[in-house]
N, C-alpha and C positions, 0 to 999 in steps of 0.2 A: 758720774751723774747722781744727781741727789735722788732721793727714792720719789720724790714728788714728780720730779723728770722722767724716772721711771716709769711710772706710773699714768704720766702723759703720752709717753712714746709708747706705752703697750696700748692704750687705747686708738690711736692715732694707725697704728697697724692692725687692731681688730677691724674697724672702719674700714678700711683698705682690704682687707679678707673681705670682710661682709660685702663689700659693693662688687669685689671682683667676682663671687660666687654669684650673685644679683645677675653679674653681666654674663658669665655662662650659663645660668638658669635662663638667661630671655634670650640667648642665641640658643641653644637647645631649642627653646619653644617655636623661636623662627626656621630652622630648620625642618622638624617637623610639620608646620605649618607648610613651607614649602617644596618638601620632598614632594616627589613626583616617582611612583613606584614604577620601574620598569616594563616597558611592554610585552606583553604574554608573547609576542613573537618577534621582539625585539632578537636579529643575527639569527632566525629560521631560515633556512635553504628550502627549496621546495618540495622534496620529500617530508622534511621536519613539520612542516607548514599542513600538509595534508596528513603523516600521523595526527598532531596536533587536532585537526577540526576532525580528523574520525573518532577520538573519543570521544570530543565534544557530541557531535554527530549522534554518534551509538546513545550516547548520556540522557540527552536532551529524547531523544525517540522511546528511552525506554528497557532497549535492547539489550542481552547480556552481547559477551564475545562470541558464548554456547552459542546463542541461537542465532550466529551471524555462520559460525563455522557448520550450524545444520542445514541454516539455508543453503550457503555453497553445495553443502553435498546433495543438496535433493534438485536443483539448480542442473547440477553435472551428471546424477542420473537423469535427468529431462533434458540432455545434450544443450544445455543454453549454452555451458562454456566449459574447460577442460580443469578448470580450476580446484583445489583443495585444498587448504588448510587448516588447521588445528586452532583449541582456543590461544593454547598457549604460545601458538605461531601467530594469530592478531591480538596478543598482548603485549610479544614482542615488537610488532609494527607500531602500535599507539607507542610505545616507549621508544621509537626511534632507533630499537636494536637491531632489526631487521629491515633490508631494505624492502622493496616491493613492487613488484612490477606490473606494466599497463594492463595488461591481463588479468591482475588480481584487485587492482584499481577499479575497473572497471566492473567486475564480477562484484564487487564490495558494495558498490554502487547500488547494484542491481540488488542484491541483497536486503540493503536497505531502503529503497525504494526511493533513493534521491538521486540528484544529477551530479554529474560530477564533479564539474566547477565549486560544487559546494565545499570539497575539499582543499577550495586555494581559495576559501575569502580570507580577508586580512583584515576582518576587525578583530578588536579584541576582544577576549572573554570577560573583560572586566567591566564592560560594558553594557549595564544591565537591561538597558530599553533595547538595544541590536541584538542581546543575545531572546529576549524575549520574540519579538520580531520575526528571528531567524528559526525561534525552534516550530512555532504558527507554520511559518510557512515550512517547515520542511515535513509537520505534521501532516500539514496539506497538502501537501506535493504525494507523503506515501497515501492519505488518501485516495487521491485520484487514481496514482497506481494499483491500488489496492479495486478503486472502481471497475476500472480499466479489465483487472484482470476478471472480477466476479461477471462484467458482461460479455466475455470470452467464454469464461465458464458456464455462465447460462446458455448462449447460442450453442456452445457444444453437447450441452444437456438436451437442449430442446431438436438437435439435430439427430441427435443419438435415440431419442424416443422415438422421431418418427418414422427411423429406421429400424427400432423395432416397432413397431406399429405396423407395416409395412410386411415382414418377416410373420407377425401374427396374421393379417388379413390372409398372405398368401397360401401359408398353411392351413388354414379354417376353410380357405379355397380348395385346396388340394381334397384335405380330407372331406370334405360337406361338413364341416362342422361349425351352426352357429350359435357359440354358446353367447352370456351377454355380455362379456368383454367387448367381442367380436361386431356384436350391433350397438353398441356402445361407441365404437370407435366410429363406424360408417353415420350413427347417430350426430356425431359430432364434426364430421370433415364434411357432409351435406347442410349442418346448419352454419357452419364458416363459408360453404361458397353461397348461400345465400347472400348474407352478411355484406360478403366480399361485392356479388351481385348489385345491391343495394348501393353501397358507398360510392360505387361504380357510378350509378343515375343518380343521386342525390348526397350532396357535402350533408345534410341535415337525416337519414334514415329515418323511417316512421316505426316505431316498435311497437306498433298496436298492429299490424299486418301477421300475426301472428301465425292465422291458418294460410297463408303465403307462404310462412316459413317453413313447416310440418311438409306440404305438399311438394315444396323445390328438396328438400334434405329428403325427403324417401324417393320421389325421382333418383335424384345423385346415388344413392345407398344400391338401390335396385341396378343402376346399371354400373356402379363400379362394381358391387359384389358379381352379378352376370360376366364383365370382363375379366375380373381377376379368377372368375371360375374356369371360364373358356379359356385362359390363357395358361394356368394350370396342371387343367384337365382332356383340354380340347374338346370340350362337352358345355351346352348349357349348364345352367344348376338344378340341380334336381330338386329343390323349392324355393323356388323365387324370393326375393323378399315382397311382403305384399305388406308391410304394418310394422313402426319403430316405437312402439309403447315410451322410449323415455326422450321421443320426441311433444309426447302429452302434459 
């Protein structure tokens, strides 16, 4: 071939590179364009499936492992359930290395203050409005629990008081002693059955009746302290209540 020829055929096979490069450069691009990244639980089994959303779970809430594996133990000294594991034992569950059973499931739950179903949804994490969505409401969900538990804990506050309230009146009974705890207290469980009185005859109370109020509460004060004296002591009380100053 003359070099002129040569020199045509070398051109003629750059062209032919150039365009072939061209045409895996925009399949490259189509490809990418068109991948489709695999499903976060794309071949999950259902244990996998529930590791999986309890990290998610824990993540979204906040939680470490620590304080999933402290709940359990304060949980199982409060006989909720028999369960105990380590962090390093719910480190191993979210990695799928350890199996786990409906007992610890359940406990897990409880820990976290969500339901359990939550650990078998099948969306995916890559899914940024659902995962938004889902962590709302499982915030909200331990809120409620979290309500749930503070007005268990207040009735039991408020039960526990008036059982010691009760424990003081009767002692103050025993010995005659009324210090101003003491009429304090009768001060206040005669202006509630007023109150109570009130709500009783009328959905709307008048709160200008006020020397109503004074005169029904030392009524009450006077004959509970008289009975918890007499019941006691077997004795009247050796000074009546006649007057509750912080009814004034």
């Amino acid at each position: 071939m003359t070099p002129d020829e040569l020199d045509a055929l070398a051109a003629e096979r750059e062209d032919e590179a150039h365009m072939s490069m061209q045409l895996v450069h925009e399949e490259g691009e189509r490809r990418q364009t068109d991948y489709d990244p695999p499903h976060p639980l794309d071949g999950l089994d259902t244990e996998r499936l529930a590791s999986f959303n309890l990290k998610q779970i824990r993540t979204a809430l906040g939680v470490s492992q620590q304080q999933i594996a402290d709940k359990l133990t304060e949980h199982r000294a409060a006989g909720h359930h028999d369960v105990k594991l380590s962090q390093t034992q719910i480190a191993k569950i979210e990695r799928a290395e350890r199996p786990w059973r409906l007992n610890e499931l359940v406990a897990i739950a409880d820990a976290l203050g969500v339901q359990i179903d939550e650990f078998f949804a099948g969306q995916a994490a890559s899914n940024d409005a659902h995962l938004l969505v889902r962590t709302a409401k499982l915030k909200y969900q331990r809120a409620q629990a979290n309500e749930e538990d503070a007005r268990d804990a207040l009735k039991a506050a408020v039960r526990a008081t008036y059982e010691a309230e009760n424990a003081l009146l009767r002692a103050a009974a025993k010995h005659q002693v009324r210090d101003d705890e003491v009429l304090k207290i009768l001060s206040l469980r005669g202006s509630r059955s007023w109150w109570a009185k009130v709500a009783r005859e009328s959905p709307m109370p008048d709160r200008t009746r006020d020397d109503e109020r004074v005169e029904h509460a030392l009524t009450y004060a006077a004959e509970e302290w008289d009975r918890l004296t007499r019941e006691e002591t077997g004795k009247p009380p050796e000074k009546p209540i006649s007057d509750l100053p912080f009814l004034r």
